[in-house]
C-alpha positions in Angstrom: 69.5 202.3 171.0 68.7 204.5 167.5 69.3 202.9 164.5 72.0 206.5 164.3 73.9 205.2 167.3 74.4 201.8 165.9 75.4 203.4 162.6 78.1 204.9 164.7 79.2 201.8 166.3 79.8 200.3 163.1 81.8 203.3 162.2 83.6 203.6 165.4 82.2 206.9 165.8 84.0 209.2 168.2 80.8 210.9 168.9 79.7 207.3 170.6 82.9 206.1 171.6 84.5 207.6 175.1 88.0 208.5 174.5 88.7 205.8 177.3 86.1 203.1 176.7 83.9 202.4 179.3 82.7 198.9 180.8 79.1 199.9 179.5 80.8 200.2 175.7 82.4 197.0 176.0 78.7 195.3 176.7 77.4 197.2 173.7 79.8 196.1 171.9 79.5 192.6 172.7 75.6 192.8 172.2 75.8 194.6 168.7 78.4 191.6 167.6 76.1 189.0 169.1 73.3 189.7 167.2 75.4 190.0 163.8 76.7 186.6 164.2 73.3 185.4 164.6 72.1 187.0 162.4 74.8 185.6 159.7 74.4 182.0 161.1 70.2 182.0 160.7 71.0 183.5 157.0 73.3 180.0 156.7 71.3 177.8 157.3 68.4 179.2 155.7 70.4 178.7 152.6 70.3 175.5 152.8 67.6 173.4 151.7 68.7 169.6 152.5 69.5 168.3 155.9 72.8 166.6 157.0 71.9 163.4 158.4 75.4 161.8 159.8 74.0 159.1 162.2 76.5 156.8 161.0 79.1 158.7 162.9 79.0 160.4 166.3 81.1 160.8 169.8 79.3 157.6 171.1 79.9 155.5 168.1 83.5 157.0 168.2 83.9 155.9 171.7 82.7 152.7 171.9 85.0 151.5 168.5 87.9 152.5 170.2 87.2 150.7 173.5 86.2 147.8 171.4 88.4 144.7 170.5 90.7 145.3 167.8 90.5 143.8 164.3 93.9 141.9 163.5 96.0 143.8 161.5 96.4 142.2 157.8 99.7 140.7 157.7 100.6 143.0 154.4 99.8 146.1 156.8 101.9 145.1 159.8 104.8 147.6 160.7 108.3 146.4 161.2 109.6 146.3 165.1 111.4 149.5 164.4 108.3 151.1 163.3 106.3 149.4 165.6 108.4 150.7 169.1 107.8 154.4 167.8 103.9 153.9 168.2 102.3 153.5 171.4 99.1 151.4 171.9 96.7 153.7 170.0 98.5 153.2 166.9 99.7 156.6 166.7 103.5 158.2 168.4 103.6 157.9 171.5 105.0 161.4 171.9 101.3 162.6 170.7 99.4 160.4 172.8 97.2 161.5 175.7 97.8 160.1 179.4 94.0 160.7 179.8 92.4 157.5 178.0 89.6 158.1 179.7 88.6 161.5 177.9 86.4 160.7 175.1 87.9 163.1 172.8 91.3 161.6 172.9 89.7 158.4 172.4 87.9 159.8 169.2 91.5 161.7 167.7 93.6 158.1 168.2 91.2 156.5 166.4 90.9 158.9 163.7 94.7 159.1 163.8 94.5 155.3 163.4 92.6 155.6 160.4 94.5 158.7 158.7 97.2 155.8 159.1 95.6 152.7 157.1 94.1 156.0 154.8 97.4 157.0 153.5 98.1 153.1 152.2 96.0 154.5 148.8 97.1 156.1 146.5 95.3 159.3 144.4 96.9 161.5 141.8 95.7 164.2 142.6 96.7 164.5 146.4 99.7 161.7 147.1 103.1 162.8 147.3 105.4 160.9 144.8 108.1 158.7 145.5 107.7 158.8 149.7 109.3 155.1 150.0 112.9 156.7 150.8 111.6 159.0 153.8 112.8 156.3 155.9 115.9 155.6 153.6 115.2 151.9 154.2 118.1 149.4 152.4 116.6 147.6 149.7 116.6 144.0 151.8 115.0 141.5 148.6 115.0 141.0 145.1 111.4 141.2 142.5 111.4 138.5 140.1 108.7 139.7 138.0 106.0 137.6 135.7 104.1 140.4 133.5 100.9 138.7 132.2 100.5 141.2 129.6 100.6 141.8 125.3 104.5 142.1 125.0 103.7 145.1 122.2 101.6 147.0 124.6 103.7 150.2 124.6 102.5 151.5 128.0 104.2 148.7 129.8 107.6 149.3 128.1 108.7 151.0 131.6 108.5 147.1 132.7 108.7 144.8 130.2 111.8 146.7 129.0 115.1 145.8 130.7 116.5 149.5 130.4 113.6 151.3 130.8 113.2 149.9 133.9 116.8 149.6 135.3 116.5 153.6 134.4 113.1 154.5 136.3 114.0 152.2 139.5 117.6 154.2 139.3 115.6 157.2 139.2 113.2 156.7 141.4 115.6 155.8 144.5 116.3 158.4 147.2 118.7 156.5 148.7 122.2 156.9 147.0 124.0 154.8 149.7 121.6 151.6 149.2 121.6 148.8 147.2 121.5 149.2 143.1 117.6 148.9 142.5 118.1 148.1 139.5 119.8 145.2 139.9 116.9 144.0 142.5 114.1 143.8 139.8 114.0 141.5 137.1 111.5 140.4 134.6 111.5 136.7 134.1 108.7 136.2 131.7 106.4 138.1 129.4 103.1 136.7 128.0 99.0 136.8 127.7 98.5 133.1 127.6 99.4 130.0 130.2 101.3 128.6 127.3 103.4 131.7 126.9 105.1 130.6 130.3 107.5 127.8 131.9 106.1 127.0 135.1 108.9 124.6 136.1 111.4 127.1 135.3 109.7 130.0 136.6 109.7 127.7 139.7 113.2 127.4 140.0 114.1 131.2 139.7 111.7 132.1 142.6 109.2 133.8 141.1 107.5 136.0 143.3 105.6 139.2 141.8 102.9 138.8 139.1 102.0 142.2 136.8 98.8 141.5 135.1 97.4 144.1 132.4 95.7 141.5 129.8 92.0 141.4 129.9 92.4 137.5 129.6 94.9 136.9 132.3 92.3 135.4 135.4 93.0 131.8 133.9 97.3 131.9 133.6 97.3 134.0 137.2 95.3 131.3 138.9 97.4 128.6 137.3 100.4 130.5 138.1 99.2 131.3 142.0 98.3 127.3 142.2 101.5 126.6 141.1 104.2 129.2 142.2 104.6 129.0 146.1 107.0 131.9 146.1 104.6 134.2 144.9 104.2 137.4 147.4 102.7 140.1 145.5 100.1 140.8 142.8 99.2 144.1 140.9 96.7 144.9 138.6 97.5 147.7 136.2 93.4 148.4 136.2 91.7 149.9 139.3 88.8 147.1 138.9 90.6 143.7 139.4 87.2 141.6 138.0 89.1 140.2 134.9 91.3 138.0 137.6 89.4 137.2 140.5 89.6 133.3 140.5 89.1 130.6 143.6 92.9 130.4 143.6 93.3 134.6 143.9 91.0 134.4 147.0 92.9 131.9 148.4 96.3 133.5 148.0 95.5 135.5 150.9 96.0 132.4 153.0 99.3 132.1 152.5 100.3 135.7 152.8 100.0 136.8 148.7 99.5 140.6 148.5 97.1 141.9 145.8 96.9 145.7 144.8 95.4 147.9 141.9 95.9 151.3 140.1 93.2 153.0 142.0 93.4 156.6 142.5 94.9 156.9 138.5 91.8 157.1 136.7 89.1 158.6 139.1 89.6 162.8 137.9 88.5 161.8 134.2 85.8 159.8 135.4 84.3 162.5 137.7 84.7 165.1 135.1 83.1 162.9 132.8 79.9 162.4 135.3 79.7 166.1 135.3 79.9 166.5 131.9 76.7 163.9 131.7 74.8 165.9 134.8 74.8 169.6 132.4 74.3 167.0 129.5 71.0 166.7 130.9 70.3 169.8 132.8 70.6 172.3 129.8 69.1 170.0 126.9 72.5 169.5 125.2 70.6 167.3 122.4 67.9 170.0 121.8 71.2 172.7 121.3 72.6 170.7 119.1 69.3 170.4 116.8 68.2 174.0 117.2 72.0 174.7 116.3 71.3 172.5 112.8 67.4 173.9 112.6 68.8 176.9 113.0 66.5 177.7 115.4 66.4 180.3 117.6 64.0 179.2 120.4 64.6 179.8 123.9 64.4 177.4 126.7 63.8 177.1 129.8 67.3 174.8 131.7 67.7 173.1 135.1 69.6 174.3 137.8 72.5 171.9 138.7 72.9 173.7 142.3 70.7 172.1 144.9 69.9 168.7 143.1 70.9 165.5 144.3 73.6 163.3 143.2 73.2 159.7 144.7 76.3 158.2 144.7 76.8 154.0 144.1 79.9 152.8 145.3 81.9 155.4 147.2 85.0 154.5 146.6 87.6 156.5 145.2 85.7 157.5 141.9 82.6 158.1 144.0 84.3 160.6 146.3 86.2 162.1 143.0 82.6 162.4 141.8 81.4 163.8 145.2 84.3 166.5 145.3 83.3 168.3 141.8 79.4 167.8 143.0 80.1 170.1 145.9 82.3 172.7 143.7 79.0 172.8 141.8 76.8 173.1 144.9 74.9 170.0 144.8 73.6 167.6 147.4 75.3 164.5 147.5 74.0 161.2 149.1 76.0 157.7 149.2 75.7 154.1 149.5 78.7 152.1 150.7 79.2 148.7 152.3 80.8 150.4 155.9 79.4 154.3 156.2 81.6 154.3 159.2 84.8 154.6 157.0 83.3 158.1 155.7 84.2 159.2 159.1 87.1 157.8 159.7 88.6 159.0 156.3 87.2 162.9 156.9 84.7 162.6 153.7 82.3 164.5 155.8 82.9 167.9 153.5 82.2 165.5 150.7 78.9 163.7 151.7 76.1 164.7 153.4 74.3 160.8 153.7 76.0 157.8 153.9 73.8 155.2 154.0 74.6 151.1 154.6 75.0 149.1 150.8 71.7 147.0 151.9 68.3 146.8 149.4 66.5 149.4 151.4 68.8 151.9 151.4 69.8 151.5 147.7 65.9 151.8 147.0 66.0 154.9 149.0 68.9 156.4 147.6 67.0 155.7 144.0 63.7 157.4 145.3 65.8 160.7 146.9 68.4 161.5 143.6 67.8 163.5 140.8 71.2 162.4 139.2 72.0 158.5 139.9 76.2 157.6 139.4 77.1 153.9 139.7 80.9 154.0 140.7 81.1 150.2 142.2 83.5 147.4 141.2 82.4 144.3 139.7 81.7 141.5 142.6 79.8 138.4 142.8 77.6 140.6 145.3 77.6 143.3 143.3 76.6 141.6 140.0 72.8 142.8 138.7 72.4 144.6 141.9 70.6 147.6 140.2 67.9 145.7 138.6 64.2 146.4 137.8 62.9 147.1 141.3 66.2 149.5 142.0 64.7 151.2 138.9 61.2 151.2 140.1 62.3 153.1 142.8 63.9 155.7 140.9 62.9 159.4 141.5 60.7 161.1 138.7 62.6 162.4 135.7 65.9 161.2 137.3 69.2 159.9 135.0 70.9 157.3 135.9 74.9 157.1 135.3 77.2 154.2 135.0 80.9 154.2 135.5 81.1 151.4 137.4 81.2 148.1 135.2 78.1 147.3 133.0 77.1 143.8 134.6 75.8 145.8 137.7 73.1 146.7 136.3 70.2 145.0 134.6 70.2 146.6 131.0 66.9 145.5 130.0 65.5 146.5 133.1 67.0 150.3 132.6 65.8 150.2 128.8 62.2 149.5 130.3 63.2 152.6 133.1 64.2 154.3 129.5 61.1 154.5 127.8 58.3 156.5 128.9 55.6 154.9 126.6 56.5 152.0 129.0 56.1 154.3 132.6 59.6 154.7 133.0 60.9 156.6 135.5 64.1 158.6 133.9 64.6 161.1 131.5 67.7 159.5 130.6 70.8 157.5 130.9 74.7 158.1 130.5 76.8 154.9 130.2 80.3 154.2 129.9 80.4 150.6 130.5 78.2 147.8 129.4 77.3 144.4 129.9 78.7 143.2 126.8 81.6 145.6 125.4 81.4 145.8 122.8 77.9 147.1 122.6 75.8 144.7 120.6 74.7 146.7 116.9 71.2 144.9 117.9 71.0 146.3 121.6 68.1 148.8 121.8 70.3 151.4 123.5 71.5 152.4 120.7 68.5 153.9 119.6 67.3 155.4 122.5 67.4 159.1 122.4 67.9 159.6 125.7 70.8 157.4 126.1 74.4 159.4 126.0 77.3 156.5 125.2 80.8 156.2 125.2 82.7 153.3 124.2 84.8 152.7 127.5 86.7 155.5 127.4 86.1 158.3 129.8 89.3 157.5 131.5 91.4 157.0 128.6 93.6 160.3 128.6 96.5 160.2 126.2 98.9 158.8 129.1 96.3 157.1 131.8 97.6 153.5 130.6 101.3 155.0 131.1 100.5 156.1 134.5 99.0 153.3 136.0 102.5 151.4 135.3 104.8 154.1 136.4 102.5 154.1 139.4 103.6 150.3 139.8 107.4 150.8 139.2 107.6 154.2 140.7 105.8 153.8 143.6 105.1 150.1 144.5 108.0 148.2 143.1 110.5 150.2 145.4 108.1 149.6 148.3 108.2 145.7 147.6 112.2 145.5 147.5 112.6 147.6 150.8 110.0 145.3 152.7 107.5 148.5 153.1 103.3 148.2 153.1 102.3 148.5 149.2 99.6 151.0 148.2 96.2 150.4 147.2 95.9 146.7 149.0 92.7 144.8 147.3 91.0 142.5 149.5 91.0 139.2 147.1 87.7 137.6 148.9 85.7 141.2 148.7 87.2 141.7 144.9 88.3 145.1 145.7 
């Protein structure tokens, strides 16, 4: 065919096209649109310049975990009977289910129906719909007698602390106008950031059974309190990170059927903007603007190109995937370490990730070697305590930067000064830290004096109203969960610390 008659094709030519369209068109037709496509598709993927390695997740592995013996469910993720009878045996209603269990692909959408399920238990800002508890219009069917082991005169707990306040957002916040007053099912019995701030015996007899923590002190009072309190059922941290009360006697609740949960989800869009904000830090030479701009120099430079790098992501939790999300929107690469890769599957963060690798020392080195931007999002665990230390830095790619949003006893500080300094052989061109071993930062530390070091006080997630959030999130959401007998978003697991 002449390059003219497949001009005309495109044009739908009448000088080409019969005025009844013959089978021999058709074929063109389908051969011209063959080759476009293909054409399209080789121009894709030549685009792209890093490969997506997914072995974590494939039919196989799909098949075989749903064949497999299930896990227990965790009693604070059980379903009532009613619940429970509208399911069938994959977890998911049975008027959805397949007949067929032996096709592999209905195998592969129960169990990713399964996890969409124990997904929707957390909570994010950005995508959860508000206020869902009354969907079901369940009766309120149990009281909250709440202990708040917080400063009474911190002003974003006054939705709590404050008997109107919250009598007004529990009123509010109910969808059921036929049920039980809310706000006579919640009461706070006690107020105070110190064990001595509290009767015990008399907390005892008014069956205390919900703890609000917010004070950066309260891990000694809770565990007293837990050891204590028998009719404690439910925990909340107002933080996402629940390190500042993990205790022997927190882990141990679980035994007896305690609940813990967190704010996560409230604070991870200010910390991802903030981790972009540190990559173009870098990238265009922000420093070196800002002395031309006081030179008043006019000397061109040459920047870096955000698109294509790597961002190797620590922890990918609900910050790291926060962090992934606006990584992608830039075009970058996005690699991360997580303690089960499998759940990046389940929980459709495919889009978001293109390696997931296991949270073992070999794959953290690798991640190190393969990243051009390094972001720390974990929480603060006894196994995740100095876990990025001198020969995690070692490993680090040439003229990377490292980034820490996580919590500051992760990493080994003096081993990332050494990574720091390139008189020393040290591997990155700089560092951006929000969080630090000791907060605050030691006037002696030699951070402070490294020019390549971009620091901020703690605060990346500190918007006007985050603290304000985080508790409406626990009245607003939670609280009306707890006295209807529903799950509770954002469960912690109080051995794992998160």
């Amino acid at each position: 065919m002449t390059k003219t008659e497949r001009n005309n094709i495109m044009f739908m030519s009448p000088r080409i096209i019969p005025r009844r369209p013959t089978f021999s068109y058709f074929i063109i037709l389908f051969l011209f649109t063959s080759a476009l496509l293909n054409e399209v598709k080789v121009t894709a993927l030549s685009q792209s310049s890093f490969p997506i390695r997914r072995a974590f997740y494939s039919k196989s592995t799909c098949t075989a975990a749903s064949k497999s013996t299930p896990t227990p469910t965790p009693t604070h993720l059980q379903m009532s009977p009613k619940e429970e009878s509208s399911l069938g045996a994959t977890g998911v209603p049975a008027t959805s289910q397949s007949t067929d269990t032996s096709n592999d692909a209905n195998n592969c959408g129960a169990a990713a129906a399964e996890a969409a399920a124990v997904n929707a238990l957390y909570w994010n800002r950005e995508t959860s719909a508000s206020r869902q508890y009354g969907t079901r219009q369940g009766p309120i069917t149990r009281q909250a007698k709440i202990i708040c082991i917080s400063d009474p005169n911190d002003d974003a707990n006054q939705i709590i602390i404050n008997e109107e306040t919250l009598t007004s957002a529990l009123t509010s916040s109910d969808a059921d106008a036929d049920a039980e007053s809310p706000s006579s099912s919640a009461k706070i019995l006690a107020v105070g950031s110190q064990l001595e701030d509290f009767d015990i015996p008399k907390l005892k007899e008014d069956g205390a059974n919900v703890i609000f923590c917010s004070h950066a002190k309260a891990r000694e009072p809770l565990a007293q309190l837990l050891t204590e309190i028998d009719s404690i059922q439910w925990v909340h941290s107002r933080s996402a990170g629940i390190d500042y009360i993990t205790s022997e006697a927190l882990a141990e609740s679980a035994s007896r059927g305690v609940i813990v949960t967190n704010a996560k989800g409230s604070f991870s869009s200010t910390l991802a903007e903030y981790t972009m904000m540190a990559i173009s830090y870098f990238a265009k030479d922000l420093p070196r603007l800002m002395r031309q701009k006081k030179d008043k120099n006019w000397g061109k430079y040459c920047v870096e190109e955000i698109r294509f790098k790597t961002l190797g992501i620590i922890g990918f939790g609900d910050i790291g995937r926060a962090c992934a999300k606006l990584a992608k929107a830039y075009g970058m690469n996005v690699t991360a370490l997580r303690r089960n890769p499998q759940k990046s599957a389940e929980a459709g963060d495919d889009e978001l990730c293109d390696v997931v690798y296991p949270s073992d020392k070999a794959s953290l080195h690798r991640l190190m070697s393969e990243s051009d931007y390094i972001l720390c999002a974990l929480p603060l665990t006894a196994a995740t305590k100095g876990m990025i230390d001198k020969e995690a830095f070692d490993h680090a790619k040439s003229n990377s930067v490292f980034i820490n949003v996580g919590r500051g006893p992760i990493v080994d500080e003096d081993a990332l000064i050494d990574a720091l300094k390139s008189e020393s052989g040290g591997s990155l061109k700089g560092a951006a830290l929000d969080v630090f071993a000791t907060e605050p930062l030691p006037v002696e530390s030699e951070l402070w004096s490294l020019d390549n070091v971009l620091m901020s006080p703690h605060n990346m997630d500190a918007t006007e109203t985050f603290m304000n959030e985080a508790a409406d999130f626990f009245v607003e959401e939670n609280l009306p969960r707890f006295l209807r007998g529903e799950n509770l978003l954002n469960p912690v697991d109080q051995a794992a610390g998160y």
